[in-house]
C-alpha positions as a Markdown table, in Angstrom:
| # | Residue | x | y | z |
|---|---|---|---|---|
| 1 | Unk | 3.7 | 6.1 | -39.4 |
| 2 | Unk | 1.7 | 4.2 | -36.8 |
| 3 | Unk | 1.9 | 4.6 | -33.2 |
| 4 | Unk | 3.0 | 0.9 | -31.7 |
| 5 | Unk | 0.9 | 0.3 | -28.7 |
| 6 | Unk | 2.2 | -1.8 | -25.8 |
| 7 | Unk | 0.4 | -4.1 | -23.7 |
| 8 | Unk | 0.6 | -3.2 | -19.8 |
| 9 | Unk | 1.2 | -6.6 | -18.0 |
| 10 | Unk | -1.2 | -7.2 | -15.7 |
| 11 | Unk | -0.6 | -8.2 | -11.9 |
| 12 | Unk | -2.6 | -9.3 | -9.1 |
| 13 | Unk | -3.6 | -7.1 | -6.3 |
| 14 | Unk | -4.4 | -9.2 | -3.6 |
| 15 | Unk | -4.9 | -7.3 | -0.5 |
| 16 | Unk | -3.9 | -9.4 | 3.3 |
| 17 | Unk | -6.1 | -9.6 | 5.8 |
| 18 | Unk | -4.0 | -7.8 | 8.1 |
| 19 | Unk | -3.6 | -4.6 | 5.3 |
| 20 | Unk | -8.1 | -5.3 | 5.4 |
| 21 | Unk | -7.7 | -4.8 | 9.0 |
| 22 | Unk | -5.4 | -1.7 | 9.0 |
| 23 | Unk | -8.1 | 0.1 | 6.7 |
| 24 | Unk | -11.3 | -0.9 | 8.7 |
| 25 | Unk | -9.4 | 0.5 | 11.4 |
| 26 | Unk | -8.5 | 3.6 | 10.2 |
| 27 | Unk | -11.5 | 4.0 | 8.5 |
| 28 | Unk | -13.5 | 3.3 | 11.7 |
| 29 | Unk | -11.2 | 5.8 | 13.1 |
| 30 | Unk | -12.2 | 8.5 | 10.9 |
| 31 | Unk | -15.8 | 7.7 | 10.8 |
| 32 | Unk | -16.1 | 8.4 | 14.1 |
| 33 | Unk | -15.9 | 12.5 | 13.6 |
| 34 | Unk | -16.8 | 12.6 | 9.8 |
| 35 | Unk | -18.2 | 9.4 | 8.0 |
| 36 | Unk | -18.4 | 11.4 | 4.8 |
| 37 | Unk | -14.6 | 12.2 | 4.7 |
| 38 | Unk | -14.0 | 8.2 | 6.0 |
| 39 | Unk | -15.5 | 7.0 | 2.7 |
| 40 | Unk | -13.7 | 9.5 | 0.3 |
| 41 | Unk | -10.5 | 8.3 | 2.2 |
| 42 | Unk | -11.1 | 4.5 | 1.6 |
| 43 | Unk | -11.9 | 5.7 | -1.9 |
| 44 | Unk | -8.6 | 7.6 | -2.3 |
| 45 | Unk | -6.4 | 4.5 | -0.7 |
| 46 | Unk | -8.4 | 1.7 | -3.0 |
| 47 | Unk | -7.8 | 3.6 | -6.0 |
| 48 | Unk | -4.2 | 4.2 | -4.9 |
| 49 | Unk | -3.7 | 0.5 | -4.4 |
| 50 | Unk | -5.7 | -0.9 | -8.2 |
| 51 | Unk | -2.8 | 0.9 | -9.7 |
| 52 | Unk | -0.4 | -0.9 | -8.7 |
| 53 | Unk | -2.3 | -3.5 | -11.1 |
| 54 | Unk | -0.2 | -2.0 | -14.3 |
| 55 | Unk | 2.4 | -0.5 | -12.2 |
| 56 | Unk | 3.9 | -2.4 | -9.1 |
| 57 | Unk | 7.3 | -1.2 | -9.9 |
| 58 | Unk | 6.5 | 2.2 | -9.5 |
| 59 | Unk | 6.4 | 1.9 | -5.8 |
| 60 | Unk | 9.8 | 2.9 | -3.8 |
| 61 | Unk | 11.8 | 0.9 | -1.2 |
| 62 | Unk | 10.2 | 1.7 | 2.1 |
| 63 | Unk | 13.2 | 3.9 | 4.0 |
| 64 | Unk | 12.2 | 2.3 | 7.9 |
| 65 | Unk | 13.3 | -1.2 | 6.5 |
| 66 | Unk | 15.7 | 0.2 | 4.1 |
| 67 | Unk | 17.5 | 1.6 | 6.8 |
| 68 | Unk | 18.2 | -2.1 | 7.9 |
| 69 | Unk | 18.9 | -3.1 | 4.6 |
| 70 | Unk | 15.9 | -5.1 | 3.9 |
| 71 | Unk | 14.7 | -4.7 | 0.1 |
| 72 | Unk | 11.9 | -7.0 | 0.1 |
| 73 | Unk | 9.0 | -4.7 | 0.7 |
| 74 | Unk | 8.0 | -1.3 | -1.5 |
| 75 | Unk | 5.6 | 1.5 | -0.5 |
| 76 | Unk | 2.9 | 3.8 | -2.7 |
| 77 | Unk | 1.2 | 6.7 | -0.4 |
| 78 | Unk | -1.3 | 8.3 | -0.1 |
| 79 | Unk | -0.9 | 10.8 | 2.5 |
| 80 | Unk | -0.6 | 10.4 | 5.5 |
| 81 | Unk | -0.4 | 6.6 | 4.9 |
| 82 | Unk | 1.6 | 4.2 | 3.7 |
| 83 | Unk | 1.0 | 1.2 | 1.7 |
| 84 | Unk | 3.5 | -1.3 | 1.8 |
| 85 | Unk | 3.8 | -4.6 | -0.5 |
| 86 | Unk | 6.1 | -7.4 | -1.8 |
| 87 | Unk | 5.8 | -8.5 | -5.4 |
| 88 | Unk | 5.9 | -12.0 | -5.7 |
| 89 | Unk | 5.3 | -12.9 | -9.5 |
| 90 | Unk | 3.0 | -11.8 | -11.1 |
| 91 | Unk | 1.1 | -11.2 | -7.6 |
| 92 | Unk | 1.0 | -7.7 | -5.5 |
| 93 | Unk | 0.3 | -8.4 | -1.8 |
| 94 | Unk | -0.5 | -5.7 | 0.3 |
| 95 | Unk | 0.7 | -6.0 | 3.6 |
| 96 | Unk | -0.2 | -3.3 | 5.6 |
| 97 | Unk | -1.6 | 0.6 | 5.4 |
| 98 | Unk | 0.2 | 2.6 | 8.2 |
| 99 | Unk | -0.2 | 6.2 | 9.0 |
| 100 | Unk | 3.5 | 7.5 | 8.2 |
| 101 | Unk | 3.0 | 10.3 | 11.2 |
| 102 | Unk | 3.5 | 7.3 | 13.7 |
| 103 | Unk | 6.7 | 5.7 | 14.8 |
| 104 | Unk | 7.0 | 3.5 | 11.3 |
| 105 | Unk | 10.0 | 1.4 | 12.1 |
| 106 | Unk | 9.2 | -0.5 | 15.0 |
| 107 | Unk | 5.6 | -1.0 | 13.6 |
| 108 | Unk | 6.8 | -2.1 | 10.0 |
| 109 | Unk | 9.6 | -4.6 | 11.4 |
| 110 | Unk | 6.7 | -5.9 | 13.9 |
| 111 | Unk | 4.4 | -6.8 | 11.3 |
| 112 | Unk | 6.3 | -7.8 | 8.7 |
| 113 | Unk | 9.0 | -9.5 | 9.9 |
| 114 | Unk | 8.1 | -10.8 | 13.7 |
């Protein structure tokens, strides 16, 4: 008996200039004290992020915007932040990379909806 191997569709990661600008930031942030742990951090969120190249599904409904019924956006993490996208196609746009200890509701409904 052979093993029947499925073909992962591929998707598009494209990444916003706004989510490039939340991970300078935080990067910048974190370089400040230890540029060492900065770069395995950017590592740890790009790596988090090409996944979502096979599996943009796998992502769950981000609770803030949930909460106001808006089912438009998903979220991976890599803790203490938050990735949030929107799959349109057979495109993954990341939005924005918040850290989740902050006050995430205001911040997500400011940046992606106003």
């Amino acid at each position: 008996m052979t093993k029947k191997t499925m073909e992962t569709e591929k998707f598009f990661v494209n990444i916003t200039e706004s989510a490039e600008n939340d991970l300078d930031d935080l990067i910048m942030f974190i370089a400040q004290n230890n540029p060492q742990n900065a770069m395995r951090i950017m590592d740890r969120i790009k790596a988090r992020i090409k996944t979502l190249e096979n599996f943009p599904q796998k992502g769950a409904y981000v609770p803030e915007l949930l909460a106001k019924n808006i089912k438009d956006y998903k979220q991976i993490t890599e803790p203490p932040w938050k990735i949030v996208y929107k799959i349109d196609g057979k495109f993954v746009n990341i939005l924005t990379i918040v850290d989740s200890r902050r006050n995430l509701q205001d911040i997500l409904v400011k940046k992606l909806l106003g």
